[in-house]
C-alpha positions in Angstrom: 11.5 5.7 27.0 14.8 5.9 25.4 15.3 9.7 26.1 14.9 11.8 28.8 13.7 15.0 29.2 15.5 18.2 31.9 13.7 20.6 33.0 11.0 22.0 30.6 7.3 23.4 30.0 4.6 22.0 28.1 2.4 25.0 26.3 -1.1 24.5 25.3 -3.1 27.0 23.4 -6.3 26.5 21.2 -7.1 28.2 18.2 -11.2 29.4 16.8 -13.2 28.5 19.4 -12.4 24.5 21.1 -12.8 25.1 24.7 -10.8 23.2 26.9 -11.1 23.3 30.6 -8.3 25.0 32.6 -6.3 25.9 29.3 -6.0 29.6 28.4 -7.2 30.0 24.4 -6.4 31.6 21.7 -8.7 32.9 19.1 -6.6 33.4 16.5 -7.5 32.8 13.2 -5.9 29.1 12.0 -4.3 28.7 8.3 -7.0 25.9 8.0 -10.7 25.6 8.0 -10.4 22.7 10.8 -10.0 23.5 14.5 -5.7 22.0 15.6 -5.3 23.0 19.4 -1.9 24.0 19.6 0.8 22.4 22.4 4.2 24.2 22.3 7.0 22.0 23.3 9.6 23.6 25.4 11.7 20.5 27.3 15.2 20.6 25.8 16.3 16.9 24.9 19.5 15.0 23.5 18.7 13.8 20.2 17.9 9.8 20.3 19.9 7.7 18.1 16.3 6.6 16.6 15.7 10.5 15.4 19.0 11.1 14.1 19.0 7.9 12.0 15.5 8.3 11.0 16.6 11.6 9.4 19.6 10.4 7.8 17.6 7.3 6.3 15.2 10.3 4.8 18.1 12.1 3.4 19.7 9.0 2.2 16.6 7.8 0.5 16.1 11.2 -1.2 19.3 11.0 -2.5 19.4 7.9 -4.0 16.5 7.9 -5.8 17.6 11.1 -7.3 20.2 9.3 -8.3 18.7 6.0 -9.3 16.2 8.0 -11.6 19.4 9.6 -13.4 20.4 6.6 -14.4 17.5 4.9 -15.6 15.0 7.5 -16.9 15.7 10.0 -19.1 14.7 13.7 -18.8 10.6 12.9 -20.2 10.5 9.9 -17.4 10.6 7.2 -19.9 12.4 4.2 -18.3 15.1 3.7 -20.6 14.6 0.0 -21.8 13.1 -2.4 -24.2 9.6 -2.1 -23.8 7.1 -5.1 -23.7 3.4 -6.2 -23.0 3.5 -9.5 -20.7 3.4 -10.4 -17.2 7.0 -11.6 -17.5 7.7 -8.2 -17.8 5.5 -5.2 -19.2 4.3 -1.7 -18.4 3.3 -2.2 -14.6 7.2 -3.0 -14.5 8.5 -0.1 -15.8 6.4 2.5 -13.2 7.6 0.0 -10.2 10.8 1.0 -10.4 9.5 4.1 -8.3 7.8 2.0 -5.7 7.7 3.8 -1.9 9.0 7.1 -3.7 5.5 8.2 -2.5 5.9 6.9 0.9 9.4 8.5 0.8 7.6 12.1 0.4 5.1 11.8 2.3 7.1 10.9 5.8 9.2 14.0 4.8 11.6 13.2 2.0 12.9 16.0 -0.3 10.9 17.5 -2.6 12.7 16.3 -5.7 11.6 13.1 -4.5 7.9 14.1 -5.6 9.0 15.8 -8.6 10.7 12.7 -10.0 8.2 10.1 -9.2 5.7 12.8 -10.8 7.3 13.1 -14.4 8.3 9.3 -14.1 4.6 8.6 -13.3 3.9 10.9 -16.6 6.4 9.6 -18.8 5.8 5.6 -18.2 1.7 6.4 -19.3 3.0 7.8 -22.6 5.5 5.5 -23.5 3.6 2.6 -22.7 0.7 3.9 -24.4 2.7 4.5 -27.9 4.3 1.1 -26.9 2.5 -1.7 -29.1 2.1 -5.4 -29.8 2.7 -7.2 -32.9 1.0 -10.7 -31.5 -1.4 -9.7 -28.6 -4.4 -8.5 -30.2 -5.7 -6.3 -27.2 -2.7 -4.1 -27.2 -1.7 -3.1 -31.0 -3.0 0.2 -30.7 -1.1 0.5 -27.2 -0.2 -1.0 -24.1 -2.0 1.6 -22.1 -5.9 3.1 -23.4 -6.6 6.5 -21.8 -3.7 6.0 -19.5 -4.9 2.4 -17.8 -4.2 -0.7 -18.8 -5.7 -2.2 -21.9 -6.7 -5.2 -20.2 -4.7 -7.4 -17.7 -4.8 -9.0 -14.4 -4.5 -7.5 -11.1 -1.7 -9.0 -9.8 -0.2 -6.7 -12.4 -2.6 -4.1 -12.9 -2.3 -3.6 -8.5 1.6 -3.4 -8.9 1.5 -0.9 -11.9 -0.7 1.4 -9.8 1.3 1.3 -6.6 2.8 4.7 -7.1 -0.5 5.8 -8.1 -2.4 5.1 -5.5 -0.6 6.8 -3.2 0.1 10.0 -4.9 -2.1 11.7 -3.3 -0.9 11.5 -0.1 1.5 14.4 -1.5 -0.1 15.6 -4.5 -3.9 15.4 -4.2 -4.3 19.3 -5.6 -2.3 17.9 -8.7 -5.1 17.9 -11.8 -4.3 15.0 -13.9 -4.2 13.4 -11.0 -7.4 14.5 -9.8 -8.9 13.5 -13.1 -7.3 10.1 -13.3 -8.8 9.6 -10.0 -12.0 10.0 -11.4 -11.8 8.0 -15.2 -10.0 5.2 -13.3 -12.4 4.7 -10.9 -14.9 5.1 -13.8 -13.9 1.9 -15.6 -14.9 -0.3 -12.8 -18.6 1.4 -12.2 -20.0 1.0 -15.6 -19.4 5.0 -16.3 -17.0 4.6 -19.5 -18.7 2.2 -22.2 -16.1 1.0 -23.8 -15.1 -0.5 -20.6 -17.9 -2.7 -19.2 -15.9 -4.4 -16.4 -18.6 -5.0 -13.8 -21.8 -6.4 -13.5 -23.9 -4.9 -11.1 -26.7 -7.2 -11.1 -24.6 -10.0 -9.9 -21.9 -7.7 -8.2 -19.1 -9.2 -10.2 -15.7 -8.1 -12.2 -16.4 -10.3 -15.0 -13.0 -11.3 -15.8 -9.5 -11.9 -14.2 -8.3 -9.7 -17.3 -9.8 -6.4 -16.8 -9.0 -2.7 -17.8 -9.9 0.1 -20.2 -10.9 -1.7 -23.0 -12.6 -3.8 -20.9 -13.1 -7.6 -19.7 -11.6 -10.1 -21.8 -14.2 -13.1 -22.0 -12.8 -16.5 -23.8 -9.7 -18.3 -23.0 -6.3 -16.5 -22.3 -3.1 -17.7 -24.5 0.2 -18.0 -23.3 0.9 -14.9 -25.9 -1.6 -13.5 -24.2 0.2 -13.7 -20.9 4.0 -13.4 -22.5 3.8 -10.5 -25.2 5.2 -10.9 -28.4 8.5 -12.9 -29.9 11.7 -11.6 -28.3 15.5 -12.6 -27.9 16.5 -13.4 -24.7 19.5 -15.7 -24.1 22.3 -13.6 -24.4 20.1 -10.5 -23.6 18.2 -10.8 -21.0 17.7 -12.5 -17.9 14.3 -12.9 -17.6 12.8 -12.8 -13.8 11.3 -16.4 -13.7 14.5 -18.2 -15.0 13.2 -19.1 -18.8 16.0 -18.7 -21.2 14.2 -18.5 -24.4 11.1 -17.1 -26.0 9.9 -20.9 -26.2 10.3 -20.5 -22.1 7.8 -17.9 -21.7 5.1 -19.3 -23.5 5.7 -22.7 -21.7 5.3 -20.9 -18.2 2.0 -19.3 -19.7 0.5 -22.5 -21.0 -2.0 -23.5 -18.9 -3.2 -19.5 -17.9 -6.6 -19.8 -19.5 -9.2 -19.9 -17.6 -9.6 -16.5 -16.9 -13.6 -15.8 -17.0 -15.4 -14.6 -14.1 -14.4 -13.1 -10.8 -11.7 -13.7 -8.6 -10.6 -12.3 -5.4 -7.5 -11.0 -6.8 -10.1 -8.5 -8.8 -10.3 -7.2 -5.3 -7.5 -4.7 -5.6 -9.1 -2.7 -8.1 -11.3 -1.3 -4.6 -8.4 1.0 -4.5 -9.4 3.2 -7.3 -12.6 4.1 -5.9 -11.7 4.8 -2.8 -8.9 6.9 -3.9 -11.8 9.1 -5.7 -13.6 9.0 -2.2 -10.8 9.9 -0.4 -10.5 13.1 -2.9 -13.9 14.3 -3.8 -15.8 12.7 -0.7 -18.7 11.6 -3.3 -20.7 9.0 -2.1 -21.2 7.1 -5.2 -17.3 5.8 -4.5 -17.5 4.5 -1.4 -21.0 2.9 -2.0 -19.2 0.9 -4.8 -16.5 -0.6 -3.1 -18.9 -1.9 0.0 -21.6 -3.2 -2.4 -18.6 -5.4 -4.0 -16.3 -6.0 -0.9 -20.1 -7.3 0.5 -20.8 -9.6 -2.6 -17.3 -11.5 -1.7 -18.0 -11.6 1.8 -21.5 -13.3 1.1 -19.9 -15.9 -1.4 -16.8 -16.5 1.6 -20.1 -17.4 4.0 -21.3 -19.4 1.7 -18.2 -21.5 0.5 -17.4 -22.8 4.4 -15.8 -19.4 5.3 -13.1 -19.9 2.1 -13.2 -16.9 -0.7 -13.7 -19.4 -3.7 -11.5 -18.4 -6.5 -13.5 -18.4 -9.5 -17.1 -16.7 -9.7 -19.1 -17.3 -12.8 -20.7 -14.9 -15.1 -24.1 -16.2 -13.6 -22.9 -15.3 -10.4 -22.5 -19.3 -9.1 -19.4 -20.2 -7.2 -17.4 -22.1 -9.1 -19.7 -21.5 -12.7 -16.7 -20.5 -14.9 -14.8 -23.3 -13.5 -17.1 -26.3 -14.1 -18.8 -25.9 -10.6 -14.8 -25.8 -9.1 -14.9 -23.2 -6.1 -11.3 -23.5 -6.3 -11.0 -23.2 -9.8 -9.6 -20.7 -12.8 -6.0 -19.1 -12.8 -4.0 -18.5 -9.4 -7.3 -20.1 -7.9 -6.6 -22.5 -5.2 -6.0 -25.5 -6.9 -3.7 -23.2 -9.7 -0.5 -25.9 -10.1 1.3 -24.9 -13.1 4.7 -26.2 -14.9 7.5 -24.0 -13.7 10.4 -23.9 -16.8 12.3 -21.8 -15.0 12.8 -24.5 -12.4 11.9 -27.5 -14.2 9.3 -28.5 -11.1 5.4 -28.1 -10.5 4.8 -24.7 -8.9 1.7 -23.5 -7.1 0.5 -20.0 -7.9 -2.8 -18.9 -5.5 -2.8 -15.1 -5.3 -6.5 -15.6 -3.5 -4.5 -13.8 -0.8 -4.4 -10.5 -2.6 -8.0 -10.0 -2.0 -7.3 -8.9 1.8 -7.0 -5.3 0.1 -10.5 -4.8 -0.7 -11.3 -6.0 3.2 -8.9 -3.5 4.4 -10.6 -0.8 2.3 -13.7 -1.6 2.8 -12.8 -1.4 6.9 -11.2 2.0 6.1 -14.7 3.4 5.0 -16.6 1.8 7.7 -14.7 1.0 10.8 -16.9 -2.0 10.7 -14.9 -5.4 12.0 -16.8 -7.3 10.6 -14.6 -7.1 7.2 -11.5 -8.1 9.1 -13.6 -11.0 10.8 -14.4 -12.3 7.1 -10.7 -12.2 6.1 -10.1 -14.2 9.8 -12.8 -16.6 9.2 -10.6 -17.6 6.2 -7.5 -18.0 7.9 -9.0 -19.8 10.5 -10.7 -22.0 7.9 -7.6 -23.0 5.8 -5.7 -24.1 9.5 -8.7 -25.8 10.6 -7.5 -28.2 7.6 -3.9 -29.1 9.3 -3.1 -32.5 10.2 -0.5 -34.6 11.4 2.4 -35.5 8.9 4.8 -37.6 9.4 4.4 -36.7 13.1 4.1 -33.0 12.4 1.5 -30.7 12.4 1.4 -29.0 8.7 -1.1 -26.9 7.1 -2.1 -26.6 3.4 -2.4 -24.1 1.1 -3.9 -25.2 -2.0 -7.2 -27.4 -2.8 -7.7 -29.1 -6.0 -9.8 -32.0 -7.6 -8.4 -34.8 -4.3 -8.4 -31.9 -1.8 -6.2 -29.9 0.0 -2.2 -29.9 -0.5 0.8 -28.4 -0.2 1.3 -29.1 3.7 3.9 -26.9 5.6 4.8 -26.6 9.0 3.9 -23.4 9.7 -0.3 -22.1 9.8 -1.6 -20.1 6.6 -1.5 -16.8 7.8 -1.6 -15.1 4.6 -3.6 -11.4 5.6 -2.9 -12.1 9.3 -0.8 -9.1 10.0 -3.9 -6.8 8.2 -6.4 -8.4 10.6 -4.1 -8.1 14.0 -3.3 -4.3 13.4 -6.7 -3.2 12.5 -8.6 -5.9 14.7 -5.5 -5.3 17.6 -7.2 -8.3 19.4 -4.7 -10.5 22.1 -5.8 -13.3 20.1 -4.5 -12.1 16.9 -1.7 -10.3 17.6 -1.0 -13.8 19.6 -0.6 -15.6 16.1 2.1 -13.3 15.8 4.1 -14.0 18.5 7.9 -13.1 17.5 7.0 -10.1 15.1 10.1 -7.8 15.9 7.7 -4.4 14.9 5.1 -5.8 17.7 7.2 -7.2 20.1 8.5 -3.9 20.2 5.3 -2.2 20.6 4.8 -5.3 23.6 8.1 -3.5 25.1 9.8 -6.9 24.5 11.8 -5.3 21.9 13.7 -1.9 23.4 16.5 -2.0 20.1 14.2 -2.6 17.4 14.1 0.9 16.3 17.5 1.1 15.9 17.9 -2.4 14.3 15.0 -1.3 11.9 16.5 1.6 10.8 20.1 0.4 10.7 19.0 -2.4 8.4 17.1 0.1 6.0 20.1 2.2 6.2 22.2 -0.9 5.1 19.6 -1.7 2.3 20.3 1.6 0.8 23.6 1.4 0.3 23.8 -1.9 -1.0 21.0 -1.2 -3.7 23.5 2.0 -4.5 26.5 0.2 -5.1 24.4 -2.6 -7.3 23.0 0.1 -9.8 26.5 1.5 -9.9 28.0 -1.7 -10.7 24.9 -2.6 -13.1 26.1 -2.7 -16.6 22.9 -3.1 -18.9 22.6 -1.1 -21.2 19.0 0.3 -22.2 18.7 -2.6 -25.4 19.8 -5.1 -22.8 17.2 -4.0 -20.0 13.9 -5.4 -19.6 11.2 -3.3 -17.7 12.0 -5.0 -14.2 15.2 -5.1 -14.3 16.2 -2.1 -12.4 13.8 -2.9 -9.9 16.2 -4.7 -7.8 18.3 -1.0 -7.2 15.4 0.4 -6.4 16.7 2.4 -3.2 13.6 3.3 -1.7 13.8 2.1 1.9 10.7 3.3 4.2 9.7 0.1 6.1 10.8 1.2 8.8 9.8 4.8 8.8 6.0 3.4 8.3 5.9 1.5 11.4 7.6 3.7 13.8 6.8 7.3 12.3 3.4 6.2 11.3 2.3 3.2 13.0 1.2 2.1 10.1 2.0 -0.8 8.0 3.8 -1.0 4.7 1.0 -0.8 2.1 2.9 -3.9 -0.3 3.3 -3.1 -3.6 -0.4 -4.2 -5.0 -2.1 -0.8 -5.1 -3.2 -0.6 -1.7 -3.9 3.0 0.0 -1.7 3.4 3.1 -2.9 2.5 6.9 -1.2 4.4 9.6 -2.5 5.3 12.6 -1.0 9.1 12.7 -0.2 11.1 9.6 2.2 14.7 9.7 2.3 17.8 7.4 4.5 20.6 7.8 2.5 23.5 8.4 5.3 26.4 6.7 6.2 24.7 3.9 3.0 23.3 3.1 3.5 19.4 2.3 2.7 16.4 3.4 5.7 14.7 6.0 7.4 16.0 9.0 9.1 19.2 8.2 13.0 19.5 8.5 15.3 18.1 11.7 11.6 16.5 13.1 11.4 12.6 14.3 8.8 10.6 15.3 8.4 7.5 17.2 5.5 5.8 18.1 6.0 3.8 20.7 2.7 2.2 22.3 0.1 1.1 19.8 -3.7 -0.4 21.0 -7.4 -0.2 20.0 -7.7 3.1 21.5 -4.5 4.6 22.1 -1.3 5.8 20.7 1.5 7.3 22.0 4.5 9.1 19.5 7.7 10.7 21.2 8.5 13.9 18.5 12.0 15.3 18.6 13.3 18.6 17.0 16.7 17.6 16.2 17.9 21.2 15.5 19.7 22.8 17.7 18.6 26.2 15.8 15.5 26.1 14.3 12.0 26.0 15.7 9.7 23.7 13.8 6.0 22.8 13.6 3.9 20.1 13.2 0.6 19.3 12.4 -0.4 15.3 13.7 -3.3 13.7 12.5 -5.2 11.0 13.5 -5.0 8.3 10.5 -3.4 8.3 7.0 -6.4 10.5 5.6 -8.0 11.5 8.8 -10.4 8.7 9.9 -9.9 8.5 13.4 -10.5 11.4 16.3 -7.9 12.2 19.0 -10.2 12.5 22.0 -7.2 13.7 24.4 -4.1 13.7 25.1 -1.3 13.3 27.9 2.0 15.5 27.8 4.9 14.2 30.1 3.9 16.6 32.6 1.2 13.8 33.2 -1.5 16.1 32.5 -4.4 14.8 30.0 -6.1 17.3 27.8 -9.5 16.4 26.0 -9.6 17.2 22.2 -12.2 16.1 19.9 -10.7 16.5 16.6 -8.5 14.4 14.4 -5.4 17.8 14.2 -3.2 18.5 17.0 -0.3 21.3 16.1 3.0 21.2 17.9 5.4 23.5 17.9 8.8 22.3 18.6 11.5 24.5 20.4 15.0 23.9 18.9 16.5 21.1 20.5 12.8 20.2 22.1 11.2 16.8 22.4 8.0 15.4 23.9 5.5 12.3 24.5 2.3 12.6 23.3 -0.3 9.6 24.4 -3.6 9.8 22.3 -6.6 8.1 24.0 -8.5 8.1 20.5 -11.6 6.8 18.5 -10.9 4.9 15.0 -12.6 5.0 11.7 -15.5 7.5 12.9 -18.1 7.7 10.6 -19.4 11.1 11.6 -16.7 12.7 9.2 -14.7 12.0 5.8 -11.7 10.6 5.2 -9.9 12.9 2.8 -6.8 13.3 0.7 -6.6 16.8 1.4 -4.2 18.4 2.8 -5.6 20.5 6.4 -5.5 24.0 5.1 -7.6 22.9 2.1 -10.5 21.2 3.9 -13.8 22.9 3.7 
């Protein structure tokens, strides 16, 4: 450990009626429904350099993205720029210039943090639904149709509903949200008909474009894909290097073949299980297994490979002339780069590792993550010797597979070694700062972590101040590289969780904390947390009150949205208590820090993962 403790106590108490042998109880009535034993933390400690820079990289996120949003959004949370359809740049843009905001809230940001992302969140669905195309038939009435995407591809559509799909970590009593949840979901089980994106017969999304106006089934265009006419040299500099509007549609050229499913389609698993994780209604989670199982089927029977294009039959490969590796960002998806003048290969068939992860969330059930490995272990199985070296591919097309590299596809092999936490996976990983540390190879990385956030902060500060667009000169994406939100860190060692990306994924953590007093999601004021061992069935956090003045408490739970059960506990007075539940309170003297190792179950199915926040639970 990087602290040490002087002389102390350890408190336990348990509140309604959990009996725990040789621990005197309480049977006070809780401020929740759910039973939290309650440990009271009395060991005075010097504040760690880990806890006093994570709170000073929460205060210095806050900050800045009060700061950023000043800047660039005006006071209805429309980004102030030129607006466009396209996937050069186009509405998912604007809304991921407040990407991790949630995750800055939720660890225990300010509260103007959630206020901001909330009207931004609000504002980018009306402007971008009043926003409309001269050229792009699908979106002259408006970008966005009852608040969704007309119709669009999920690399997009996943990066537009980042923010989104993690709102309710803080906000899940918030009603739009709460019905957005719902009408979201809805476009992808058949309830709204006017958006008839899935086939249930044949388990399929029946396009790569997709949305709430529904699939879009013939050929994309390149002004499909680009949106309409625009200036740009002089303007703009547009993300992929084109330099005229001429540019864009040559980088779009050759996305056609967009009929049938693709794994990418995946990410749209999110929505339901959002609505699962908020209303606990079966009908979600049902959904997402019955698709996540199609894929996994059609991976078993491509040779352990997710083909990229399913057709509209329901045959591998039948929108793509029988081509398992067909259709845009398939596998064999080589495209024309303007930008760069050179072929560049696009497969985004590694997206799909979402839908696995959710469908592992709802089940507990390896056998998810033992698909996505099969694939992996599929790919590498292809590597041979070149020029003396050992490469591996990561494309397949009509003469089989290319683009060698030295290094084995490992695309999704972080996902499957923290949920899996097998030797052999986390292995493949050998060198991963975040686990070496957890391997206790790696005593500094905290400090390095958070240091480099820190330093990632400020230098995103000083770049918006120094930016000198003005809003007719600023594309959608543009402020996206100011973008001051800095929580990687604060995921793995707060949470131990992993960073979530920024394709619509819910969040997997292995602890989550709410602050009891004031309400909210995150660890209340002057509190840090460090988890410091991580396995299958254990994990141990060291929690410091940093205030010298102020008692604080806690309330730790057992995974992001409660899916795993603490069964005990050990305190550092090496005593193990059993609990049973998936809520432990702790109630930090000032100045007071302890070590809390969590023998625990994962992903148990005997109760619901929820969105709600402890003292609303039924």
């Amino acid at each position: 450990m990087s602290w040490q403790t002087r002389t102390g106590r350890v408190q336990w108490s348990l509140v309604v009626s959990l009996v725990v042998a040789g621990v005197s109880c309480c049977r006070a009535t809780p401020a929740w429904a759910e039973p939290a034993p309650r440990l009271v933390v009395t060991s005075p400690v010097s504040p760690p350099e880990w806890a006093l820079l994570e709170r000073e990289l929460l205060r210095a996120n806050s900050g800045a993205c009060a700061e950023f949003f000043a800047k660039y959004f005006d006071e209805r949370g429309w980004l102030l720029c030129v607006e466009r359809w396209g996937g050069d740049d186009g509405p998912d843009d604007a809304i991921e210039n407040c990407n991790d905001w949630p995750l800055v809230h939720a660890l225990g940001g300010h509260d103007e943090v959630l206020t901001l992302y909330r009207r931004a969140w609000e504002g980018h669905l009306r402007q971008y639904t009043l926003a409309r195309t001269t050229e792009v038939p699908f979106a002259r009435d408006g970008m966005y149709y009852k608040e969704f995407p007309v119709t669009m591809d999920w690399l997009h559509n996943g990066e537009g509903l980042t923010v989104f799909n993690l709102q309710g970590l803080s906000d899940p009593g918030n009603v739009p949200f709460q019905q957005r949840v719902r009408r979201f979901a809805g476009f992808y089980m058949n309830e709204d008909p006017g958006a008839p994106n899935y086939d249930p017969e044949h388990r399929l999304i029946r396009s790569l474009f997709n949305g709430s106006r529904g699939p879009l089934l013939r050929k994309a265009t390149a002004v499909d894909w680009a949106g309409d006419p625009i200036e740009v040299k002089g303007r703009f500099r547009l993300g992929h290097g084109e330099d005229s509007y001429e540019a864009m549609l040559q980088h779009f050229q050759d996305y056609n073949d967009i009929i049938g499913d693709h794994p990418q389609n995946l990410l749209a698993t999110s929505l339901p299980l959002n609505a699962y994780l908020l209303t606990g209604e079966a009908k979600y989670r049902q959904w997402v297994l019955e698709y996540v199982d199609a894929w996994c089927e059609r991976a078993r029977a491509n040779g352990g490979i997710l083909p990229s294009n399913i057709g509209l039959d329901g045959t591998i490969g039948g929108a793509a002339g029988g081509k398992w590796y067909g259709g845009v960002y398939g596998w064999g998806f080589t495209v024309f780069d303007p930008g760069s003048g050179k072929p560049a290969n696009r497969n985004t068939v590694g997206l799909g590792v979402v839908g696995f992860l959710n469908a592992y969330l709802l089940t507990g059930n390896l056998r998810y993550i033992d698909t996505w490995r099969g694939q992996i272990d599929a790919v590498n199985a292809q590597g041979r010797l070149i020029e003396g070296k050992k490469q591996y591919p990561r494309m397949y097309g009509d003469e089989g597979w290319y683009d060698f590299q030295p290094t084995p596809y490992d695309q999704g092999l972080l996902e499957v070694a923290y949920l899996s936490q097998r030797p052999e996976d986390l292995a493949r990983l050998a060198g991963h700062p975040w686990l070496e540390y957890l391997a206790g190879r790696n005593t500094n990385y905290p400090v390095q972590a958070l240091r480099a956030d820190l330093a990632q902060v400020r230098s995103r500060v000083q770049g918006m101040r120094a930016d000198t667009t003005t809003p007719d000169t600023r594309l959608s994406d543009d402020p996206m590289a100011y973008n001051p939100a800095s929580v990687g860190s604060l995921v793995s060692l707060m949470l131990g969780g992993i960073h979530p990306a920024h394709r619509g994924s819910v969040l997997h953590a292995r602890l989550r904390y709410f602050d009891p007093e004031a309400r909210r999601a995150g660890l209340p004021d002057d509190v840090a947390a460090l988890v410091d061992t991580l396995t299958a069935d254990r994990v141990a956090v060291q929690l410091v009150n940093t205030s010298p003045l102020h008692r604080r408490r806690v309330l730790v739970q057992a995974g992001a949205y409660g899916e795993h059960r603490f069964d005990s506990v050990r305190t550092d007075d090496d005593r193990e208590t059993g609990l049973g539940g998936r809520l432990l309170e702790v109630i930090l003297e000032p100045g007071c820090g302890t070590r809390l190792d969590f023998r625990m179950s994962r992903s148990v199915t005997s109760w619901k993962p929820t969105l709600q926040f402890p003292w609303n639970r039924d």
